[in-house]
C-alpha positions, 0 to 999 in steps of 0.5 A: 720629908725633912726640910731639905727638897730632897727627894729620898729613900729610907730604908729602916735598920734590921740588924740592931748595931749595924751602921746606917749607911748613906748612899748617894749616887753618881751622875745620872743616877736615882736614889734608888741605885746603890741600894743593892749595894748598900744592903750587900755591904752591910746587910740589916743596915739602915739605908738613906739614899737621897736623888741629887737635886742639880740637872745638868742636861737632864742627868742628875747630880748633887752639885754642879760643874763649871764644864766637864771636869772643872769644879766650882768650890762655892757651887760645891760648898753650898751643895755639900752644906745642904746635904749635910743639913738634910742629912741632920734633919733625916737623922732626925726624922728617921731615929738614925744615929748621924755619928754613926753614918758611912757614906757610900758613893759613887762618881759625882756623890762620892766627890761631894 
């Protein structure tokens, strides 16, 4: 696993060309639930779908908030720093091209 405590999901690239794809889910949500989505957008596409790391009341998310709706800009800066270097480190580890990565997200991983 790259360095980052992220638990993950991977799926390779079957269509040579196609972007990988980065799929973060919204609150409450699992790395596996844009999956469909990721392979209906752009099949053949590898897909990296990390599970947020962050439990607020048990649901899960990538970065913490101060109350509903209310956003901390360091708790978001540290969260979104980290992701990035799991991102670099899972590039890494799967051979997928970072600079050629679109993310997907959806609620709390489309604002991170």
């Amino acid at each position: 696993m790259p360095s980052s405590a992220y638990h993950h999901f991977f799926e390779p690239a079957t269509k040579p060309g196609a972007p990988p794809l980065l799929l973060l889910h919204g609150t409450g949500g699992s790395e596996h639930d844009l999956l469909r989505l990721g392979r209906a957008v752009s099949p053949g596409s590898a897909l990296l779908s990390p599970r947020g790391d962050v439990s607020e009341g048990g649901a899960l998310r990538f970065f913490a908030r101060l109350g509903e709706g209310v956003f901390d800009p360091a708790e978001v800066t540290r969260r979104t720093n980290a992701l990035a270097d799991f991102v670099l480190a899972a590039a890494r580890r799967y051979a997928i091209d970072a600079r050629q990565l679109i993310a997907v997200g959806f609620s709390n991983g489309a604002n991170i």
